[in-house]
C-alpha positions in Angstrom: 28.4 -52.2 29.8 30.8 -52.5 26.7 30.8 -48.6 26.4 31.4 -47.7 30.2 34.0 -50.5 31.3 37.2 -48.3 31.6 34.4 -46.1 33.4 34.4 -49.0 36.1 38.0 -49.8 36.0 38.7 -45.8 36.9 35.9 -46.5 39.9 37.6 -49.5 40.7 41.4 -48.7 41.0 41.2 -44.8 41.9 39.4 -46.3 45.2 42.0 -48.8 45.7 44.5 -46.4 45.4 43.3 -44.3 47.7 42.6 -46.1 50.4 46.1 -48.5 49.9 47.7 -45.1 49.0 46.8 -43.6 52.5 46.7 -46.5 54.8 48.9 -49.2 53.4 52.8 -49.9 54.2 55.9 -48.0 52.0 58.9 -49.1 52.7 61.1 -46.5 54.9 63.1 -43.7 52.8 65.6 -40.9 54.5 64.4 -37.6 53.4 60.9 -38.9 51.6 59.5 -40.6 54.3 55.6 -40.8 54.3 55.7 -38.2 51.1 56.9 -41.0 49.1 52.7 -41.5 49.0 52.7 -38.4 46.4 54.1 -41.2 44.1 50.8 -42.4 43.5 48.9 -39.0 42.7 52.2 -37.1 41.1 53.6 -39.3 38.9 50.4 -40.7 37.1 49.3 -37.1 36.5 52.0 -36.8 33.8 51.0 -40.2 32.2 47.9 -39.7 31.9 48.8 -36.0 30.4 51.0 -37.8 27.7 48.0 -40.0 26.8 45.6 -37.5 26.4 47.7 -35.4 24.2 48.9 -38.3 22.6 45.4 -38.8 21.6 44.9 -35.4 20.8 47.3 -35.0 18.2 46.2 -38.0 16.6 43.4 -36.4 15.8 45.0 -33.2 14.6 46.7 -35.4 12.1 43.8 -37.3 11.3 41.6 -34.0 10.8 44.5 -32.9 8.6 44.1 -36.1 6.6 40.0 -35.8 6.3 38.7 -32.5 7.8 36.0 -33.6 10.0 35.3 -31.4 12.6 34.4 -34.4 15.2 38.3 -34.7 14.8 39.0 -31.2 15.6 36.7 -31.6 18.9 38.4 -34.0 19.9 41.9 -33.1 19.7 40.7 -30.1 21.5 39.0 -31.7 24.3 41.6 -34.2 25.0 44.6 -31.3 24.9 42.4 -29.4 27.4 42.0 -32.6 29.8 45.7 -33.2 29.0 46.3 -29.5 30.3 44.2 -30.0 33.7 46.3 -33.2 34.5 49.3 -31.4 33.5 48.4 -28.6 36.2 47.6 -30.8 38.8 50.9 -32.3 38.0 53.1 -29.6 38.5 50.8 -28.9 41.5 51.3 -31.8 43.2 55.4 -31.9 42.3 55.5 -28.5 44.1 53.7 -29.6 46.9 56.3 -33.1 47.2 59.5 -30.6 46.5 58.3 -28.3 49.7 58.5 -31.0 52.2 61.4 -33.0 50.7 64.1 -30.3 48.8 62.7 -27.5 51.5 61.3 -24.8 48.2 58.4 -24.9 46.6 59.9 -24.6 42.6 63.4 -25.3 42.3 65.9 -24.3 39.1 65.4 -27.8 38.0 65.5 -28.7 34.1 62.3 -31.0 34.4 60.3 -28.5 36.4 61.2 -25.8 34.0 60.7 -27.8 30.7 57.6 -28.7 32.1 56.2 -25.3 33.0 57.4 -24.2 29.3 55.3 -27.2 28.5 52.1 -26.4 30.0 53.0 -23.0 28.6 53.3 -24.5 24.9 49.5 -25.5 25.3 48.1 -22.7 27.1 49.1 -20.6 23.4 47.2 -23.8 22.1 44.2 -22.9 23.7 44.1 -19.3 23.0 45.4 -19.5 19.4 41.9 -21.7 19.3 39.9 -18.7 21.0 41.6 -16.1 18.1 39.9 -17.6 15.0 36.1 -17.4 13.7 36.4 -19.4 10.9 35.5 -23.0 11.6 38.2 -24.5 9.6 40.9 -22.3 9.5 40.9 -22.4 13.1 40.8 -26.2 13.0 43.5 -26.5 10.1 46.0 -23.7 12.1 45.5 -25.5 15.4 46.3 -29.1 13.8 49.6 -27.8 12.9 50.4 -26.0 16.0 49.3 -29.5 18.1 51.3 -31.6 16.2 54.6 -28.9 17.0 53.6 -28.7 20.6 53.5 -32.2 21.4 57.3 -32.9 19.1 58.6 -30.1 21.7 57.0 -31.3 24.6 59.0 -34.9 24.4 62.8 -33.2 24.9 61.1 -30.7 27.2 60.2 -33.9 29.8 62.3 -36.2 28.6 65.5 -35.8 26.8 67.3 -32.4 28.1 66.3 -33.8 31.8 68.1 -37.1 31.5 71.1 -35.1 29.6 71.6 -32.5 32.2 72.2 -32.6 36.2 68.4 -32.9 37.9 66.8 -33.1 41.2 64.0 -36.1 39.7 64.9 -39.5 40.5 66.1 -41.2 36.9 67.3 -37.8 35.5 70.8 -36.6 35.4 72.7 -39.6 36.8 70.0 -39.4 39.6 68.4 -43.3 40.5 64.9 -44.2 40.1 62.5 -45.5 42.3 64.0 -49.1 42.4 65.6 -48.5 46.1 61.9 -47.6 47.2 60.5 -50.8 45.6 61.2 -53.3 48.1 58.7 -56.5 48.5 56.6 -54.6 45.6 55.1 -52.9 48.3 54.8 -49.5 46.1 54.5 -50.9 42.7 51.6 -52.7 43.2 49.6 -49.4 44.0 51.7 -47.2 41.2 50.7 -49.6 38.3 46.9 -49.6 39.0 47.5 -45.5 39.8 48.4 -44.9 36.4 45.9 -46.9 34.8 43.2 -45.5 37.1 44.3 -41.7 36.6 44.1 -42.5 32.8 41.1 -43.8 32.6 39.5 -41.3 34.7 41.1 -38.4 31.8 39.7 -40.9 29.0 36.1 -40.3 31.2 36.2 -36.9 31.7 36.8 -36.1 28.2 34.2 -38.3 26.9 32.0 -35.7 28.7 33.4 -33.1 27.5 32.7 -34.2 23.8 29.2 -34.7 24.6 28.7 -31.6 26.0 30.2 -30.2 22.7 27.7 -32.1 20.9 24.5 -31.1 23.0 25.5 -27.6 22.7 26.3 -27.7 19.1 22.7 -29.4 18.8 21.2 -26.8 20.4 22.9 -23.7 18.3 20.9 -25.5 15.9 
């Protein structure tokens, strides 16, 4: 029970948010109207992106401190469940800018900077696929991690809050406080992001023992 409580929490909060997502009250917004919902599923994507490859690069530093190759599979596995919530992100942001700025993909800094983004990793995982070598490909890929995530950060979140964009808190543009009344949103947006996270924290856990049964059987 110990081991497999965030596993409950994800259970717990994912269902609450998406039955309150769908069904409960949001407070009335020109423009937005009921797509404001996407909050709850768009947003929270890009946390929990941040925390797996947070995590991930953690380990590339610590495999570059002690090369154990547990540390290498992990920083893999949680950059490629980083990469699946950053997908879903962008694919739920293009779905919410269709029905709201009238165009799938706008010229917008943030939706740019984070295509480049998911771009950055994509080379991660194929610079991963180019090597043979256990270690080298382990030691190369480290380094690379620990650049894609320091470019990542004024990708998402300095050059949009410097320049004129479409996101609400970038470029002079207001949050999400107008939409807030009576806490009717946050109190589904919190337990979102901690949900969505825990359920990345999950499915990478499965991931790594998949790793490890098939490295068991190899030998």
């Amino acid at each position: 029970m110990k081991q497999n409580w965030y596993k409950i929490l994800a259970v717990v909060l994912l269902a609450y948010v998406v039955i309150w997502g769908f069904l409960g009250r949001i407070p009335s917004q020109p423009i937005l109207h009921e797509t404001a919902r996407n909050l709850y599923f768009h947003v929270p994507m890009w946390f929990s992106m941040f925390a797996m490859l947070s995590v991930s690069v953690w380990n590339s530093i610590q495999y570059l401190r002690n090369p154990l190759i547990s540390f290498d599979d992990k920083a893999s596995e949680y950059a490629n469940t980083g990469i699946v919530f950053g997908i879903v992100g962008i694919a739920t942001g293009s779905i919410w800018a269709r029905y709201t700025w009238g165009t799938w993909w706008t010229n917008d800094v943030k939706l740019n900077g984070a295509a480049i983004g998911l771009l950055i990793y994509f080379a991660y995982v194929i610079l991963r696929g180019s090597f043979t070598d256990e270690q080298q490909r382990a030691r190369i890929s480290a380094i690379y991690n620990i650049f894609a995530v320091a470019l990542l950060i004024p990708l998402l979140i300095i050059l949009p809050r410097m320049t004129d964009s479409l996101h609400p808190g970038n470029g002079g543009n207001p949050g999400f406080k107008p939409m807030d009344t009576e806490h009717t949103m946050r109190i589904v947006f919190y337990p979102a992001c901690i949900g969505w996270i825990c359920l990345a924290f999950w499915i990478t856990s499965l991931r790594l023992r998949i790793r490890t049964l098939i490295a068991l059987n190899q030998d």
